[in-house]
C-alpha positions as CSV (number, residue, x, y, z in Angstrom):
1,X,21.6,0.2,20.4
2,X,18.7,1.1,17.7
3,X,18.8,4.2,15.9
4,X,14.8,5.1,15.7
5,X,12.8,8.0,13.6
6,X,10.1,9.6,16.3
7,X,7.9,12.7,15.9
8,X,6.9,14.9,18.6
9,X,4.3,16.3,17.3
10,X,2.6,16.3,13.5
11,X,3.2,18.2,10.9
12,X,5.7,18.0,7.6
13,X,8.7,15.7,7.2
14,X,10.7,18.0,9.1
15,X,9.3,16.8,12.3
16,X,10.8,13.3,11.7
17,X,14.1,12.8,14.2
18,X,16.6,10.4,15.0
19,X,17.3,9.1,18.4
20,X,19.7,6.0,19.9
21,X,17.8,3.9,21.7
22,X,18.7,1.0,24.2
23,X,15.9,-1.8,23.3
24,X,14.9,-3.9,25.8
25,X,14.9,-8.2,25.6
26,X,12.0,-8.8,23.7
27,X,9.1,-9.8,26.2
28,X,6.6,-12.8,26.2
29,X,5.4,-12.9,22.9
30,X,7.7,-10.8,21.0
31,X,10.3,-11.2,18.7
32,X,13.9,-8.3,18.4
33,X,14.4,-8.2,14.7
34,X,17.3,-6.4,13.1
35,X,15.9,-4.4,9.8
36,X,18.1,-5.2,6.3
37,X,15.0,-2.9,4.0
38,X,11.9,-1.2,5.1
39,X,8.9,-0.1,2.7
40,X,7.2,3.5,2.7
41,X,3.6,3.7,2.2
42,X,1.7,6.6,2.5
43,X,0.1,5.0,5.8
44,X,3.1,6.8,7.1
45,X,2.4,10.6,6.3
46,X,-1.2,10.1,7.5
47,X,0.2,9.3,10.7
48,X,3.1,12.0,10.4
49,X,0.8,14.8,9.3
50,X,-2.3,13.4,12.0
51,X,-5.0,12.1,9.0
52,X,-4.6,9.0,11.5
53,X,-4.2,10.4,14.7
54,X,-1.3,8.7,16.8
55,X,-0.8,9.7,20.5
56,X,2.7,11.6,20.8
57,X,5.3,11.1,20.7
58,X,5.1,8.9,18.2
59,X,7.4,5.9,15.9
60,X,6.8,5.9,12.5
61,X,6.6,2.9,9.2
62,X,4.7,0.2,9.6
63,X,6.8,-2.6,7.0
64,X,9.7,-4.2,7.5
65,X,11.9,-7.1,6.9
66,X,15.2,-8.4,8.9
67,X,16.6,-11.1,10.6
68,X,15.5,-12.8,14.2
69,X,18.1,-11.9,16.6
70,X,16.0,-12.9,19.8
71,X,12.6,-14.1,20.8
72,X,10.3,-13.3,24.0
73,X,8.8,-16.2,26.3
74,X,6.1,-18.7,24.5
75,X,7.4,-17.8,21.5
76,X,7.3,-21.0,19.4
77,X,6.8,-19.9,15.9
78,X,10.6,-18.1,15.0
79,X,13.9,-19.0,15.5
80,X,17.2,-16.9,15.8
81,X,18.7,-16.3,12.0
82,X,15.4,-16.9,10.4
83,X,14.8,-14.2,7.9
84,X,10.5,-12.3,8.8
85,X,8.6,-9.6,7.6
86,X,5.3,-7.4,8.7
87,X,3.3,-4.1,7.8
88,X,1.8,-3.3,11.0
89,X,-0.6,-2.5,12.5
90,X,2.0,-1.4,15.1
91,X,3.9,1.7,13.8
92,X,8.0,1.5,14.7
93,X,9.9,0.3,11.2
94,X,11.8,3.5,10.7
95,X,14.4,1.9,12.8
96,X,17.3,-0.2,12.8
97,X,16.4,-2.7,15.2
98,X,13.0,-3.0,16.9
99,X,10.7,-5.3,19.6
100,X,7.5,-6.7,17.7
101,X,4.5,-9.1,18.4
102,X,5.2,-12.6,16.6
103,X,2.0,-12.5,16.0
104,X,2.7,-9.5,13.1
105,X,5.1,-11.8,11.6
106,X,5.4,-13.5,8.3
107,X,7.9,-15.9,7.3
108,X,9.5,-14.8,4.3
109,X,10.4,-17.4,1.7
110,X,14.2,-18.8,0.6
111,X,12.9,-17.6,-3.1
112,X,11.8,-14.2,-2.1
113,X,14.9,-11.5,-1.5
114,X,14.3,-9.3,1.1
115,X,14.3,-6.1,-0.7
116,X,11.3,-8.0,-3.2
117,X,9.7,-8.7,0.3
118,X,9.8,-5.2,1.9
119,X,8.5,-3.7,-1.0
120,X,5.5,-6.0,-1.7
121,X,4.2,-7.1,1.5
122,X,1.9,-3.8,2.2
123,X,1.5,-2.9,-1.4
124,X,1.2,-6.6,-2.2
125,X,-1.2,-7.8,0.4
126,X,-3.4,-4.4,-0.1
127,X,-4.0,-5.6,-3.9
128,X,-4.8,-9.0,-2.9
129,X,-7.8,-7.9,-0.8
130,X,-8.5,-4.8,-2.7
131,X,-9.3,-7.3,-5.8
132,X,-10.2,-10.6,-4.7
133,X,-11.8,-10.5,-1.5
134,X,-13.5,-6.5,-1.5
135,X,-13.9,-5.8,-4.9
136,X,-14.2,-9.5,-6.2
137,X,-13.7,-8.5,-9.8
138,X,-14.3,-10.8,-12.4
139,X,-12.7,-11.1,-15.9
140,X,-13.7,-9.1,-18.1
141,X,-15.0,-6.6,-16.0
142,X,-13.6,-3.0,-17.0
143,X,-12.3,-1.3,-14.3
144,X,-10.4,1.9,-13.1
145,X,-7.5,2.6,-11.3
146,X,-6.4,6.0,-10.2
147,X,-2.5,6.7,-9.8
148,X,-2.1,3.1,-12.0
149,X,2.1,4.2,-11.5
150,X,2.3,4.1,-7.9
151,X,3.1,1.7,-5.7
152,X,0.3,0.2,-5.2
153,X,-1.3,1.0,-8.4
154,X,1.2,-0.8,-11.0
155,X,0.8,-4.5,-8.3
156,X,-3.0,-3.5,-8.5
157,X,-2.8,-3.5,-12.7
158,X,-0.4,-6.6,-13.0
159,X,-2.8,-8.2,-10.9
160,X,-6.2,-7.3,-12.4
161,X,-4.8,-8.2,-15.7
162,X,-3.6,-11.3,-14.3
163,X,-7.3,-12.1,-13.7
164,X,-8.6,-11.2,-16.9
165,X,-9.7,-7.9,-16.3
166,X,-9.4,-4.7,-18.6
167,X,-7.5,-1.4,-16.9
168,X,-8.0,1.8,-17.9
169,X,-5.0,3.1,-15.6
170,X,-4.6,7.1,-14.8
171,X,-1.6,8.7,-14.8
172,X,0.6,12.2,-14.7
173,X,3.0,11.9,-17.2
174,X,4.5,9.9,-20.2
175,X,7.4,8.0,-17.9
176,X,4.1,7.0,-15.6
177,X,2.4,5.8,-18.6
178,X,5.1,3.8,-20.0
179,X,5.3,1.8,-16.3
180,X,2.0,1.0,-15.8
181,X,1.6,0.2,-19.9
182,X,4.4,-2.2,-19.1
183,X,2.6,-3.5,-15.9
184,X,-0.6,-4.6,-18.8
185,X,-3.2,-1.0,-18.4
186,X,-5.3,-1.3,-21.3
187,X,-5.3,2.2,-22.1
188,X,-4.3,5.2,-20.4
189,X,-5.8,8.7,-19.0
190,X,-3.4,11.7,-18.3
191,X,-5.9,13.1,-15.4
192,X,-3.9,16.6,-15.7
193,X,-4.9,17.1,-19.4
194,X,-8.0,14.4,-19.9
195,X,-11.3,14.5,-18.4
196,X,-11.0,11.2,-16.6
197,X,-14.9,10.5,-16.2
198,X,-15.0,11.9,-20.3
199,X,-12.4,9.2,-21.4
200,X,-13.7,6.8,-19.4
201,X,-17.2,6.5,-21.0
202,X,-15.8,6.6,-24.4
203,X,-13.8,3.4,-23.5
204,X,-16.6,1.6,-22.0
205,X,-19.5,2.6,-25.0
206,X,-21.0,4.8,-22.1
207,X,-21.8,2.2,-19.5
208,X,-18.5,3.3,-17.3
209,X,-16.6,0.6,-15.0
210,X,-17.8,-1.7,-13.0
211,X,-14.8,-0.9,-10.1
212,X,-12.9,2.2,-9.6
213,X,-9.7,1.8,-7.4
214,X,-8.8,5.3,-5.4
215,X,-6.1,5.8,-3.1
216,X,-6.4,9.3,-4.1
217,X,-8.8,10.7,-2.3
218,X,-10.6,14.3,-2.2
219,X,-9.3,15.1,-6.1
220,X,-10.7,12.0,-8.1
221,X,-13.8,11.9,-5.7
222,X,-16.3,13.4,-8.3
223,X,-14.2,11.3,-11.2
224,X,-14.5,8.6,-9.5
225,X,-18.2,8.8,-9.2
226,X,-18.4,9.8,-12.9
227,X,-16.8,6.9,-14.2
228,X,-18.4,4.9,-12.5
229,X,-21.8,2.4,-14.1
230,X,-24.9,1.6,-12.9
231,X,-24.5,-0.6,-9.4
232,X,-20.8,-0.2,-9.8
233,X,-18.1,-0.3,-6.4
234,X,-16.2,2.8,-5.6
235,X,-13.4,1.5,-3.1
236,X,-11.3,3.9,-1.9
237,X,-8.5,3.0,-0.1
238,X,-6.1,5.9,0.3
239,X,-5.7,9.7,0.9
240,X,-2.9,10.7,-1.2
241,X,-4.4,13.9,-1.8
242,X,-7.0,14.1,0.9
243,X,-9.6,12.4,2.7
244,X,-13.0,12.1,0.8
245,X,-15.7,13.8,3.5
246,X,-18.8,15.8,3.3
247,X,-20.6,12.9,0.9
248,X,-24.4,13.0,0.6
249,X,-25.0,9.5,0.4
250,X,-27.9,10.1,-2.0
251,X,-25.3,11.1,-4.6
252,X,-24.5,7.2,-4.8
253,X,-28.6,7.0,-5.5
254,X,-28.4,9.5,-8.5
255,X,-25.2,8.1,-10.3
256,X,-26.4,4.9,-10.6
257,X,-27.3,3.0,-7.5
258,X,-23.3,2.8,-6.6
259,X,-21.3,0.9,-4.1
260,X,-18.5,2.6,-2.0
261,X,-16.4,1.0,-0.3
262,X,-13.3,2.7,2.2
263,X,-11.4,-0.7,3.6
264,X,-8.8,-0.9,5.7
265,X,-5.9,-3.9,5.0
266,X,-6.0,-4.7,8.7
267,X,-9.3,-5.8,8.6
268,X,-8.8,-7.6,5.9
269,X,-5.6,-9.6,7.6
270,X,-6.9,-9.5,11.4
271,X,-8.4,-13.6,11.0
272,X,-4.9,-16.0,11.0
273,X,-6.2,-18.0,8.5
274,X,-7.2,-15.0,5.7
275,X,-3.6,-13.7,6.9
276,X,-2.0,-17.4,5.9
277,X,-4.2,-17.2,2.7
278,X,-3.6,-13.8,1.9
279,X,0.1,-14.1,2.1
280,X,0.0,-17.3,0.2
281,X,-1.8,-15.5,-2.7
282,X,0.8,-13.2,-2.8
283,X,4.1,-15.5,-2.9
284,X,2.5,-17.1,-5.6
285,X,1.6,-14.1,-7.9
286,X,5.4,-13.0,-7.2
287,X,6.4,-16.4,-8.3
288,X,4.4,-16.9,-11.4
289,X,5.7,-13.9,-12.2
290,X,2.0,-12.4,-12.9
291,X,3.0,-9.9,-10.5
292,X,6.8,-8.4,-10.5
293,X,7.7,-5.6,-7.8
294,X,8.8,-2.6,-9.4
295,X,11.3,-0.7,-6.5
296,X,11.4,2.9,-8.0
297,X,13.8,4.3,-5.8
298,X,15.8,3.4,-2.7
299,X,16.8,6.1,0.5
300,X,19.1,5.6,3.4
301,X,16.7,5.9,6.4
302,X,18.3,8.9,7.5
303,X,16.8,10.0,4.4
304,X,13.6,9.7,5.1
305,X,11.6,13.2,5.2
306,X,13.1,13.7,2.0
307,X,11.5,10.3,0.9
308,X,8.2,11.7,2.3
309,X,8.7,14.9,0.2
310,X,8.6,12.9,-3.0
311,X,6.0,10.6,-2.2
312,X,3.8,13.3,-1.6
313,X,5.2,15.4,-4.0
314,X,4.2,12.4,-6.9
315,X,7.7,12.4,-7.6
316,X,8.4,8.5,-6.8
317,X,6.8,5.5,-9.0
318,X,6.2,1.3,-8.3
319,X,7.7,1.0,-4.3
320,X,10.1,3.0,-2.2
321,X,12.5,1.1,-0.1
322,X,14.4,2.8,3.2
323,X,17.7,1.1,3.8
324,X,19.3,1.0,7.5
């Protein structure tokens, strides 16, 4: 028996229920794995509140880690015991148990505990493309990153200063801008008070950033192209506030010949061997200790609407694990 989190239709954490399930034997190609932690990313109120439409009714949470307790037919790759991980694409991790393609697997290493795992796989993976393989930044290069606090945004600082970059990190308030001082920004902006784009150019002697890192959305949109220089990258990769629409493109023309940029992880991890590579960047960053997981706060997963109330509310920093 599974306990499983469904939504009926979209809307606001209340729409999230429970219900017992009977799973099925996995089938050819699929793996049963029983959850120990699960992550929460804000992937999952897009698809609650319909930003990414999902047909209805619909599961919800896309990353998880647990043990094999059963594999389908021509499954060759996982064993019974052996400790996996994933962060979609399918949806279905706010669950106890659940049936998933092997082929959304990762192993997860002896060294690596599985709470470490289930908050760094998304938000881990997403900053490993996001840097190295869309951005390509470069040391030296100054660059911004919106929400440098969150979950993604304190693994995207560790990791840009791992490469020799300078962050200039935004933030809300002085706890935020302890963390993501601690995670190596280079200086600090308090959006709420500062004028981001203002602060910015001051930092940089005028010529702005080469990169700015969104996962905000609609409310750093105008910062974002403010801060930016001359042939800089825009990449925005979330909607925490809102989705950016409406652009003229010729905008990009008149603040400097800009790039943008709105990638998708999947994309990024859809070829086997950049998922082997990506995942092998990331054990390593973990293991240097370059990059160290900060887990913010932790929720039973009966808990969850309340856990989307304080991610959307800003009230959560570094990840958010749901425990089954």
């Amino acid at each position: 028996m599974a306990r499983v989190a469904r939504i009926e239709a979209n809307g606001g954490p209340e729409v999230i229920a429970f219900h017992d399930v009977d799973l099925p034997a996995p089938g050819a190609g699929e793996v049963r794995v029983r959850h120990t932690a699960l992550g929460l990313n804000f992937i999952d109120t897009y698809h609650r509140r319909g930003i990414y439409p999902v047909a209805l009714p619909a599961e919800l949470g896309v990353e998880g880690v647990g043990m094999v307790e059963a594999t389908g037919e021509g499954v060759t790759d996982f064993q019974p015991g052996q400790r996996v991980g994933y962060f979609g694409p399918e949806r279905g991790a706010y669950a106890t148990h659940r049936n998933i393609a092997a082929a959304s697997l990762f192993h997860i290493p002896d060294d690596i505990d599985d709470d470490s795992a289930a908050a760094a796989l998304l938000k881990g993976c997403t900053a490993e493309f996001l840097v190295e393989r869309c951005a390509r930044v470069e040391a030296g290069w100054p660059v911004l990153v919106h929400a440098a606090a969150g979950g993604v945004g304190l693994i995207l600082v560790q990791w840009l200063k791992a490469i020799g970059a300078t962050v200039i990190g935004t933030v809300s308030t002085e706890e935020k801008a302890a963390q993501a001082r601690a995670a190596g920004a280079d200086h600090i902006i308090f959006y709420q008070s500062e004028d981001t784009a203002s602060r910015v150019r001051k930092l940089t002697g005028g010529k702005g950033v080469r990169v700015v890192f969104d996962g905000v959305g609609m409310s750093t949109w105008e910062s974002s192209l403010d801060s930016c220089g001359i042939r800089g990258l825009i990449v925005n990769y979330g909607n925490a506030d809102a989705p950016v629409g409406g652009v003229n493109l010729g905008v990009l023309a008149m603040k400097g010949s800009l790039y943008n940029s709105r990638p998708m992880l999947y994309h990024y991890y859809a070829d086997p061997a950049e998922r082997a590579a990506g995942i092998a960047r990331l054990w390593d960053m973990l293991r240097s200790g370059k990059v160290k997981i900060t887990i913010g706060q932790r929720y039973r997963l009966e808990e969850v609407a309340q856990a989307h109330i304080d991610l959307e509310g800003r009230k959560t920093t570094g990840s958010t694990l749901l425990l089954p």
